[in-house]
C-alpha positions as CSV (number, residue, x, y, z in Angstrom):
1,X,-8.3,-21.2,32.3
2,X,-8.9,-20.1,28.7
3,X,-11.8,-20.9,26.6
4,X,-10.7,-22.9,23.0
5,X,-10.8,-20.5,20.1
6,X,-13.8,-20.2,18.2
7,X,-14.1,-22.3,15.4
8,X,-13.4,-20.5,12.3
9,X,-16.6,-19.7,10.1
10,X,-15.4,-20.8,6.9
11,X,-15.1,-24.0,6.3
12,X,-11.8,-25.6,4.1
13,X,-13.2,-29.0,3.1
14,X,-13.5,-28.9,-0.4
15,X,-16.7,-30.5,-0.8
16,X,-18.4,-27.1,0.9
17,X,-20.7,-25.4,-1.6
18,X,-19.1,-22.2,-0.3
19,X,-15.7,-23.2,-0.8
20,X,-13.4,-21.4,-3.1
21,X,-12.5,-24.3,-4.6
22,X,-16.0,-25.3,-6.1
23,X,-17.1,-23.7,-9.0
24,X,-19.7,-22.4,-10.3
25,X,-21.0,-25.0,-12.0
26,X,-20.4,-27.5,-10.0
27,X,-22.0,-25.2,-7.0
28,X,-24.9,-24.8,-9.3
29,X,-25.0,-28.2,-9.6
30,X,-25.6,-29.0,-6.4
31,X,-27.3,-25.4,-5.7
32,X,-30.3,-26.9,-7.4
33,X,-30.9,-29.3,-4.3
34,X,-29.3,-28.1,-2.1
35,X,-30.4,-24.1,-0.4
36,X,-26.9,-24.0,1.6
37,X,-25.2,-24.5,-2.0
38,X,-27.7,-21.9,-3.2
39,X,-27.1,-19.4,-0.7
40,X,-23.1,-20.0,-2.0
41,X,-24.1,-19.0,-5.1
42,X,-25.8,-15.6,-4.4
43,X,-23.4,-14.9,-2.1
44,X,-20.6,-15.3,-4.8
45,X,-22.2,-13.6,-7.3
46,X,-25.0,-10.9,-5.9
47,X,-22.2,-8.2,-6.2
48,X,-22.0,-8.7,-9.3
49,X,-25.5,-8.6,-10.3
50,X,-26.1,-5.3,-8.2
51,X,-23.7,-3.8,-10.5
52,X,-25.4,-4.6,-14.0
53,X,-28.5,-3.8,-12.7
54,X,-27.2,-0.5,-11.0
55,X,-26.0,0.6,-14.4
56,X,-29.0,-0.5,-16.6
57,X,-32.0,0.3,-14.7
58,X,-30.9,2.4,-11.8
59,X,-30.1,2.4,-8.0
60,X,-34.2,2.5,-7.5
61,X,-34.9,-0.8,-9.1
62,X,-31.7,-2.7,-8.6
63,X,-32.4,-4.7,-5.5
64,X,-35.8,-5.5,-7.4
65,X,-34.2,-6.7,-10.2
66,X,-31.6,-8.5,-8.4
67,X,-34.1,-10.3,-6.2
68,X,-36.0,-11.2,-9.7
69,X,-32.6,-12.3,-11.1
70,X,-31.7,-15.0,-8.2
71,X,-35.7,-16.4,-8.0
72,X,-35.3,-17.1,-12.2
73,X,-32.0,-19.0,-11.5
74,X,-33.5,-20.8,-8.4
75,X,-36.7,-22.1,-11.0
76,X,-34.1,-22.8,-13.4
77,X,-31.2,-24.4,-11.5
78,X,-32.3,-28.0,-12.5
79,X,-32.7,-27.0,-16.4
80,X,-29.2,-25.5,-16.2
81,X,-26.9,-28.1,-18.2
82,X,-23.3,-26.5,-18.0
83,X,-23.6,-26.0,-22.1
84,X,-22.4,-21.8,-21.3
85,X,-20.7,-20.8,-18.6
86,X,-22.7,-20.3,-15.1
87,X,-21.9,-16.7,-15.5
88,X,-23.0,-16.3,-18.9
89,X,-26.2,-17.9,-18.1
90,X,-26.5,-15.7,-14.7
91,X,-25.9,-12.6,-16.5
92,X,-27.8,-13.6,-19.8
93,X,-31.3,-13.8,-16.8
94,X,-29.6,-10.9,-15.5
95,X,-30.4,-8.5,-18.9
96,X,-33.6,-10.1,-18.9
97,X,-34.6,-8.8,-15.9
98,X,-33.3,-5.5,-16.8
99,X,-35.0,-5.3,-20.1
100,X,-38.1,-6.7,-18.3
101,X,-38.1,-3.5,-15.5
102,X,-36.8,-0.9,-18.1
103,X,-40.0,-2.0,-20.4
104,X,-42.2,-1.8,-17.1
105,X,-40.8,1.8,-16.4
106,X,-40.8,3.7,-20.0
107,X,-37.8,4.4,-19.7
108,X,-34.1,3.9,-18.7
109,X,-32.3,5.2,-15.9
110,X,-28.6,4.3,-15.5
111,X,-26.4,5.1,-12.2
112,X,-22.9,4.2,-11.3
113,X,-23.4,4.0,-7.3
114,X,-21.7,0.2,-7.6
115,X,-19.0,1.1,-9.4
116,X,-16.9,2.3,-7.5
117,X,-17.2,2.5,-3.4
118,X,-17.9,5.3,-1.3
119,X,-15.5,7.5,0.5
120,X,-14.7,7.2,4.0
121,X,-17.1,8.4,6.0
122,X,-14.2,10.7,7.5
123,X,-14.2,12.6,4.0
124,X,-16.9,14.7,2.9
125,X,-15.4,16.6,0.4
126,X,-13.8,13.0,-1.6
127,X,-17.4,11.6,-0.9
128,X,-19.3,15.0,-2.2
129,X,-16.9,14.3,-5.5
130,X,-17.6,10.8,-6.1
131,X,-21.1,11.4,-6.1
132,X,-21.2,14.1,-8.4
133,X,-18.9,11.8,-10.8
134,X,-20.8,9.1,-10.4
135,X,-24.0,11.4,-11.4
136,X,-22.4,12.8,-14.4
137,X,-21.3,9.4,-15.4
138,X,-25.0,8.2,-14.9
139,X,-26.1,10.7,-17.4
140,X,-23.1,9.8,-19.4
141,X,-24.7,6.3,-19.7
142,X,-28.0,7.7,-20.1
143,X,-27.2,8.9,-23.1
144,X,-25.8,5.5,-25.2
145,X,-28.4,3.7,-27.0
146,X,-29.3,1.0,-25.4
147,X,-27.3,-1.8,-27.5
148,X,-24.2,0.2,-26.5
149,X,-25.0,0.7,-22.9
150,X,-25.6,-3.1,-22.2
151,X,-22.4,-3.8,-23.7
152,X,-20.4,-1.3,-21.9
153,X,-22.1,-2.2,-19.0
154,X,-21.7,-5.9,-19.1
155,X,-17.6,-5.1,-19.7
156,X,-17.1,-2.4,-17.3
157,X,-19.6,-2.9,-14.8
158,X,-19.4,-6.5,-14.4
159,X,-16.1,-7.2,-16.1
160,X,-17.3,-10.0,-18.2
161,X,-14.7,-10.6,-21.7
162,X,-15.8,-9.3,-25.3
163,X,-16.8,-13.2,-26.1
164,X,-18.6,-13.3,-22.6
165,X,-20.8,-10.1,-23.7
166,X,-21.2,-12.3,-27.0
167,X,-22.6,-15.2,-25.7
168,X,-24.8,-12.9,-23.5
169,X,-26.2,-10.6,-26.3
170,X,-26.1,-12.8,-29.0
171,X,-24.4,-10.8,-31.6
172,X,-21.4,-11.4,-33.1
173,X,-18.0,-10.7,-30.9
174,X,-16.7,-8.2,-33.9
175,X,-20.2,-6.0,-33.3
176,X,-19.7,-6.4,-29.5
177,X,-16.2,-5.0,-30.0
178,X,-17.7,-2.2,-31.8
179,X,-20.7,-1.4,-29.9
180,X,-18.4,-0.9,-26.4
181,X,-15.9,0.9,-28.8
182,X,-18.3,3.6,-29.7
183,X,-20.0,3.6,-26.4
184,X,-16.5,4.6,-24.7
185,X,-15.9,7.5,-27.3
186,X,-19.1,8.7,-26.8
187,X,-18.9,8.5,-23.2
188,X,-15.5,10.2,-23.6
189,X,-17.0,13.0,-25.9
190,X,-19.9,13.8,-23.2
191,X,-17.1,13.6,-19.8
192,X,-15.3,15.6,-22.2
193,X,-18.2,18.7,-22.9
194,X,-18.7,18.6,-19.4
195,X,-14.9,19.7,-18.7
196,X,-14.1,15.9,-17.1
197,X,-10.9,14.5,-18.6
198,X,-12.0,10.5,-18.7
């Protein structure tokens, strides 16, 4: 006689917090009562955070910063009123926490380890590459001021829209536009003296 198949770990009804179908503000919404809703929440969006934190203050400090991130929102869950978008919100604490450990350290280190995943483990050589590319792109990064970095950061590390970055940063979109504009040609200019075609 067979055993019944196992039920299947993710749920479909729509009113789990973990469901694609809820979102984000809704889940953070109920995320401020609710842990299971919370753990959603993180879950969706951890990733994310990781990167942006990666790029601004380093592989070293990211988890540190991400955990710092997530304990903000948790405080400030039942103060979130849905007037931004949940992610501009999360990545607005986000930068905070960035600036916050980049203050604490004296200065900035950037690294690209979440950008882009790692070979197969099958593949030294393709796995040797990547991580001398993503090096050279850290020091790329390393080398923007820091108004440029965030913004390039925040659009290609975390892939938020030049009105997202906006809201985020505060400036205008037209200086937003600019500042990842100018951060690209000068990344492209340094890839470029180092004999990498971008």
């Amino acid at each position: 006689m067979r055993d019944p198949p196992a039920p299947s770990p993710v749920s479909v009804h729509v009113s789990a917090p973990d469901a694609p179908e809820v979102c984000d503000l809704d889940l953070a919404r109920q995320a401020a009562h609710d842990e299971r809703a919370f753990e959603a929440l993180v879950n969706r969006h951890a990733a994310g955070v990781h990167r942006l934190a990666a790029g601004m203050v380093g592989p070293g400090a990211a988890d540190d910063v991400v955990q710092e991130v997530f304990m903000a929102v948790h405080k400030g869950l039942s103060g979130f009123r849905g007037e931004a978008a949940f992610s501009t919100w999360l990545h607005r604490i986000a930068l905070n926490a960035c600036h916050k450990a980049i203050r604490g350290k004296g200065h900035p280190t950037v690294s690209l380890g979440g950008v882009s995943e790692p070979a197969a483990p099958h593949d030294p050589v393709h796995a040797g590459e990547q991580a001398d590319l993503r090096a050279r792109l850290a020091r790329a990064l390393q080398t923007l001021p820091e108004d440029q970095r965030e913004a390039v950061s925040l659009r290609e590390l975390s892939g938020l829209d030049y009105a997202e970055i906006a809201a985020i940063t505060g400036a205008e979109l037209g200086t937003v536009k600019s500042r990842i504009n100018r951060g690209r040609a000068a990344l492209r200019a340094y890839l470029t003296g180092l004999g990498i075609r971008p």
